[in-house]
N, C-alpha and C positions, 0 to 999 in steps of 0.2 A: 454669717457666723460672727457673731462677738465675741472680743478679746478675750471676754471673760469667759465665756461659753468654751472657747479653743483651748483656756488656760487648764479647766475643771476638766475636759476630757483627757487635756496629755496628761496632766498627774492618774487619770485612771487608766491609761493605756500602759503596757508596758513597751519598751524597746526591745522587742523579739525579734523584729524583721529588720533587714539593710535596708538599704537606700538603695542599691536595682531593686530590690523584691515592691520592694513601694511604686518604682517607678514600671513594672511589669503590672501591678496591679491597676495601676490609671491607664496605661495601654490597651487594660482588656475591657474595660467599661465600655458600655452601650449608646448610642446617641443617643441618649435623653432632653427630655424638658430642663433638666437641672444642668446638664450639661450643655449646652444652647443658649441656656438664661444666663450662664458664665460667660459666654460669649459676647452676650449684648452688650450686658452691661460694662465688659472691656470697650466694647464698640463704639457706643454713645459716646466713652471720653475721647475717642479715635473721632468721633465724626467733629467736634468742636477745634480739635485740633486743625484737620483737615479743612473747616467752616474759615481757621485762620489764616493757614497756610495759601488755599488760594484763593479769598478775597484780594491779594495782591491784584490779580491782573483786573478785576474788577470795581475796584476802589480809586487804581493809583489815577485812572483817568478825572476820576472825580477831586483827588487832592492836586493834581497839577491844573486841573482846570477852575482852583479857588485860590491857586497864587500861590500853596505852601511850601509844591516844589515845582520845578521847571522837567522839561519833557526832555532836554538835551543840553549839556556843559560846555564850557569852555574845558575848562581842564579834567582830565581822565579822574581822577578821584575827588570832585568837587563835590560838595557835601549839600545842596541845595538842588541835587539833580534827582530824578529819579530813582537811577542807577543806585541815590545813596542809602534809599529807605530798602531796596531789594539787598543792599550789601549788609544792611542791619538785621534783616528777620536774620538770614543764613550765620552773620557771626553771632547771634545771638544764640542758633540753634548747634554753631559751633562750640563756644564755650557751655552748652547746657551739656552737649552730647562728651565733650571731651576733659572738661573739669567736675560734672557731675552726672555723666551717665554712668559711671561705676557704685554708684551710691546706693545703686539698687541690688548691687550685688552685697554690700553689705550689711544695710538694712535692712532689704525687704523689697520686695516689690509691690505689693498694696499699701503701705505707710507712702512711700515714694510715688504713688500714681495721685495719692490725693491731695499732697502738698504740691506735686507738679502742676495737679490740675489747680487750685488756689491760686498759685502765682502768677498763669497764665491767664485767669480770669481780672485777675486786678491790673495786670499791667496792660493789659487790651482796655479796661477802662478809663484808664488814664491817658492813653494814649489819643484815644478817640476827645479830647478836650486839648489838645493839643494844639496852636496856632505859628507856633516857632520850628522850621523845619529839624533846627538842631536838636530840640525837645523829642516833635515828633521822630525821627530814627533814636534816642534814646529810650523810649518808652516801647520802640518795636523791636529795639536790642532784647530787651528785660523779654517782651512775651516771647520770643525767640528763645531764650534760656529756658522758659517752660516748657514749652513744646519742645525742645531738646530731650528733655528729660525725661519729659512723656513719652515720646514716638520710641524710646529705647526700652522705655520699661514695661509698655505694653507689646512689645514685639516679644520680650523674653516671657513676660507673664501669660504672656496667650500657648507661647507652644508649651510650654509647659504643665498648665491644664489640662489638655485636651488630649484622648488620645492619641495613639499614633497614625490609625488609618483615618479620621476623619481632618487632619490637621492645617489639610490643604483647602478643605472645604470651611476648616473654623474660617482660617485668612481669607477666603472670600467671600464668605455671609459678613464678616466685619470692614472687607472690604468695599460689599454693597452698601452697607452702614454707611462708612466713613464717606463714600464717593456722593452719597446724598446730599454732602455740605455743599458741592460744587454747585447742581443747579437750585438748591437753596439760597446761596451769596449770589447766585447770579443774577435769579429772580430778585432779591431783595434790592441789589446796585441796578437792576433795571430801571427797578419802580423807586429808588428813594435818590442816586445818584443824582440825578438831569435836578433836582430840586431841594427846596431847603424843609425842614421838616421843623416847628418850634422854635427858629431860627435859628437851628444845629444844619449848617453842611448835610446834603446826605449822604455822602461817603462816612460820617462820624456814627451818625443811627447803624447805621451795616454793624462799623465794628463794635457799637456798643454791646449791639443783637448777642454778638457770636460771646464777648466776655460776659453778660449778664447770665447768658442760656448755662454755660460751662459752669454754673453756683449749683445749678437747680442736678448737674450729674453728679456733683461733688455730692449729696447726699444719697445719691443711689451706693456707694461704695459702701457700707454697711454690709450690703449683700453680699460683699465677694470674702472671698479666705483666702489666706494667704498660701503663697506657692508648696505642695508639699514637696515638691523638688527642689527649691530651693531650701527649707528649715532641714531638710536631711540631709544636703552636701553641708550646711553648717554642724553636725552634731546632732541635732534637736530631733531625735528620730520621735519620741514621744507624740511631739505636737503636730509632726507628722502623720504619723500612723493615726492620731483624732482626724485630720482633715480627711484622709482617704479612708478612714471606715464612714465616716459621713456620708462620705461624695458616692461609697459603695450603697450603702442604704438607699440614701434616694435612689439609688440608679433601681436596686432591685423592687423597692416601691414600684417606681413610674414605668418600667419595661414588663413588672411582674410573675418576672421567672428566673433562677435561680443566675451568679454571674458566670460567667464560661472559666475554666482555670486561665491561669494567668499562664505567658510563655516563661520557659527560663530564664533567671535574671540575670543581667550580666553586671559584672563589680564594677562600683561606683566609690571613687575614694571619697572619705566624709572628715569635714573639718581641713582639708589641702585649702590652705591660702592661696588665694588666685593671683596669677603672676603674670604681669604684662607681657614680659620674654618668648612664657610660652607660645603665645600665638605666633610667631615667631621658629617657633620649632616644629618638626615632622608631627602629627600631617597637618597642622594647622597653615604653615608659611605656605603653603602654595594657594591654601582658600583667600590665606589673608592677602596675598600679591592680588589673586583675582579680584577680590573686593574691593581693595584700592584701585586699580585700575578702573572696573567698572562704576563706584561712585563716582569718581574724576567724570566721569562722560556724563553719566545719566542725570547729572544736577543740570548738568547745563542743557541738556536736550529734554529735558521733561519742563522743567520750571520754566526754561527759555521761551516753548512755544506758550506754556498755560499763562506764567503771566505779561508776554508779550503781543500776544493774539489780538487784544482789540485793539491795544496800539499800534499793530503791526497795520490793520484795515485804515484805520486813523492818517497814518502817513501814506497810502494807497486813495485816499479822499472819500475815504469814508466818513460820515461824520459821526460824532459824540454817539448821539441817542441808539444809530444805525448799528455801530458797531458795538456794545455793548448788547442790544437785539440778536447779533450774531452768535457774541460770546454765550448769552441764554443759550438760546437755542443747541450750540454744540455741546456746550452743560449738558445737556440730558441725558446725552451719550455716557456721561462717568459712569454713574453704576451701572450700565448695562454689562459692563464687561465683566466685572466680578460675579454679576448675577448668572450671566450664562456660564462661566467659569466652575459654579459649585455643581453641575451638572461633571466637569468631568475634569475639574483641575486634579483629584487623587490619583486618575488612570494616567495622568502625561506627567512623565518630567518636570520639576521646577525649572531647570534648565531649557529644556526644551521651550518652555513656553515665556523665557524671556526672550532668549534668541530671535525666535519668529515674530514678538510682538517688537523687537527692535527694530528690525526690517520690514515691517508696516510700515512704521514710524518714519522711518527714513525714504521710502517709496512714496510716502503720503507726503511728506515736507518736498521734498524734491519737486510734486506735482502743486503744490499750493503757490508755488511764487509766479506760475505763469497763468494762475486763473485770472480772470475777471467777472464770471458769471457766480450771481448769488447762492445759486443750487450749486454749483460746483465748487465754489469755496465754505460751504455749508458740508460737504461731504468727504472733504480733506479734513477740514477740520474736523469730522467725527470720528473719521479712521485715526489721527491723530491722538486723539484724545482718549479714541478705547486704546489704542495698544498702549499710549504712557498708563491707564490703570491698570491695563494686563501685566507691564514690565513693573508697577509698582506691590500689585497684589506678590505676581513673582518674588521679588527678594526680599519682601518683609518675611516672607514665611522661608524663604533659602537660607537667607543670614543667620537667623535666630536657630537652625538646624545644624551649621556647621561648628558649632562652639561648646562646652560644656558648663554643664548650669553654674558651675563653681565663680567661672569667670562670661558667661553669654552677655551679661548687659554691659560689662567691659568693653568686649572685642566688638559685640553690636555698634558701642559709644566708638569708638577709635574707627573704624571703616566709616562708619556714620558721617564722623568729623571731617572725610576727606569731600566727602559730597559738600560739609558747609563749604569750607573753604572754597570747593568748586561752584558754587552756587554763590557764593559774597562775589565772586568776580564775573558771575554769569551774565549781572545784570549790567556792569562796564564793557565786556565783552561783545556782549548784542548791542550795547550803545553803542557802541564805536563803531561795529559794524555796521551799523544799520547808517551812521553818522556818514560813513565813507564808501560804504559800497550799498547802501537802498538795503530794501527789504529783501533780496534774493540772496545779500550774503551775509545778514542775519540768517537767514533759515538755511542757506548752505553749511554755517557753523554746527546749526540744531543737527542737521544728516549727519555730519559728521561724526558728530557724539556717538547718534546711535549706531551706526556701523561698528565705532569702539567697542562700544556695550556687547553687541551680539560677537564679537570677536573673543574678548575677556573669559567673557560666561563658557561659550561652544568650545571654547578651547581649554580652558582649564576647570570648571565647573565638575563637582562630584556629583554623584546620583542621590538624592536626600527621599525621593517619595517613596511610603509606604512603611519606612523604617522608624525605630524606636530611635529618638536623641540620644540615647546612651549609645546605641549600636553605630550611628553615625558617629560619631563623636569620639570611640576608638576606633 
């Protein structure tokens, strides 16, 4: 739907209905093609995101192995080490998530998904031209700021859309999406990494791959309209009411039978300035301790293993080509978990099924420091690797459930921001470990976390599945 198209219906719509009635009315929609095709195309900028984010573990082997950074420091915050380009994505994705993740609460969330995705696409290419390590962590600051901005505004923009009973199933058809960047980068640092391509490094082709691809989604946003939950917590019931008689039509088109009445609405205040404090107050403050808490953990025990893995085999004597083979191959495992997921993520708990995938996680690290057999480190690592996408598909769709649309990509940005933080020091943290106590207490750290995670979540975690965002959210 174009701007202009959106603008020409709200002047013909009147403002009859609130903002529950609007949001009861998207709750009762059908799964449709129209509704699916909303999804994707959230998806695609998800999967370019995700194509950045962990290219890390599969890249950095190839930039320390062309001299730009070194594998281990002298000093704990030396800026030519590894450690410094992993401290750079996360505070990049800190200050995107914590000085402009709110921006989509006041903007808009599809004006803000497309400039997010722009910035992110230019700074990945510049960065892949890179030869100065201080350059390079500057230029992976910048895409870090993008992907901040994105990962927060498509977690608000998806629940939002969708209704309420398939919402857990949107987050993991976008989460099978997204997990396909993994053994995409993997495949691609397999086969370009070990060599030079045009006389470009092949770790620089990887990431030019992933910022060039992210131009070609930036023109699919056209497709999408804008949140009608969000233009009705601002006032704008009008251009509202256009989006969701639209989204009603196609529905009644493509399912071709009348829509079922909507449940009763519950009040939604419209035009309330969103207030940091609030999350802070009943019932927000105990979601948001939990989330603090559990970001703290999960950055470090997700990102730790995904982008330490092949250098973990690496300092095991593993070599270059071998362990990059590895990291493929346990790639394949990402989307599997999401995919089996839309089978029956709406019948379980969000809660419930971080918990349990934390405790994979930590049962699976625990057994990986004492393999040595190829099939058996092949097979930690895929239990690894599904439950971090089972604990991730989990709280993109949790977070975005506990908050209301007034202020959701606020509070999403500010919990969000504790994981950067915990993730800018993840990758010093496993250095050092790994520096001083080997590979077992690196991965000891990883168990750690996740034991944290399933603590946080099982113990203070509300019940979000099945329910309307409004209805959670008083």
């Amino acid at each position: 739907m174009t701007d202009r198209t959106l603008s020409a219906a709200s002047q013909a719509a009147p403002a009859r209905v609130s903002a529950g009635e609007l949001a009861a009315r998207i709750d009762r929609l059908p799964a449709t093609r129209s509704t699916w095709s909303l999804v994707l195309l959230l998806s695609l900028g998800a999967y370019f995101e995700f194509y950045e984010l962990f290219s890390t573990a599969y890249v950095l082997p190839g930039i320390i192995h062309s001299g730009v950074l070194s594998a281990t420091t002298e000093g704990f915050f030396a800026l030519d080490g590894a450690a410094s380009y992993i401290a750079a994505t996360f505070l990049g994705l800190l200050i995107g998530v914590l000085a402009f993740g709110s921006i989509a609460d006041r903007l808009g969330r599809r004006s803000v998904f497309t400039v997010a995705l722009l910035w992110y696409s230019a700074s990945a290419v510049c960065m892949a031209f890179q030869h100065d390590a201080a350059w390079l962590n500057f230029w992976r600051l910048m895409t870090g700021i993008g992907l901040g901005v994105e990962l927060v505004t498509i977690d608000a923009y998806l629940s939002e859309l969708v209704p309420a009973r398939i919402r857990g199933r949107a987050f993991a058809v976008s989460a099978v999406i997204s997990y396909l960047a993994v053994p995409s980068v993997a495949l691609m640092a397999w086969w370009f990494v070990p060599r030079a391509v045009l006389g470009l490094d092949g770790w620089r082709v990887v990431v030019l791959m992933g910022g060039v691809g992210a131009l070609f989604v930036w023109l699919l946003r056209l497709g999408l309209p804008e949140s009608p939950r969000w233009l009705a917590s601002h006032g704008r019931l009008q251009q509202a009411t256009a989006v969701v008689e639209q989204l009603e039509a196609k529905a009644r088109q493509q399912s071709g039978r009348p829509l079922p009445a909507p449940l009763p609405p519950r009040e939604v205040p419209v035009g309330k300035p969103a207030s940091f404090r609030e999350i802070w107050r009943a019932p927000y403050r105990r979601r948001t301790v939990m989330l603090v808490l559990f970001h703290a953990a999960q950055a470090i025990g997700l990102y730790g293993f995904s982008n330490w893995m092949p250098t973990f085999l690496v300092q095991r004597g593993v070599g270059l080509s071998s362990s990059l083979e590895y990291g493929l191959m346990v790639s394949l495992v990402a989307p599997l978990g999401p995919l089996l997921a839309v089978a029956f993520v709406d019948r379980v708990e969000r809660k419930t099924l971080i918990v349990v995938s934390a405790l994979v996680m930590a049962g699976a690290g625990t057994m990986f420091v004492n393999l040595n057999s190829g099939v058996a480190i092949l097979m930690t690592g895929a239990l690894l690797t599904l439950g971090g996408t089972m604990i991730s598909l989990g709280f993109h769709s949790y977070q975005a459930e506990l908050y209301p649309t007034r202020h959701r990509a606020k509070a999403i940005g500010f919990v969000y921001a504790v994981s950067r933080v915990s993730g800018a020091l993840s990758g010093f943290l496993i250095a050092a470990s790994l520096k001083h106590a080997g590979v077992p207490g690196a991965v000891g750290l990883i168990v750690a976390c996740m034991l944290l995670v399933a603590l946080s979540i099982g113990l203070l975690g509300p019940r979000t599945s099945g329910l309307s965002l409004e209805e959670i959210s008083q």
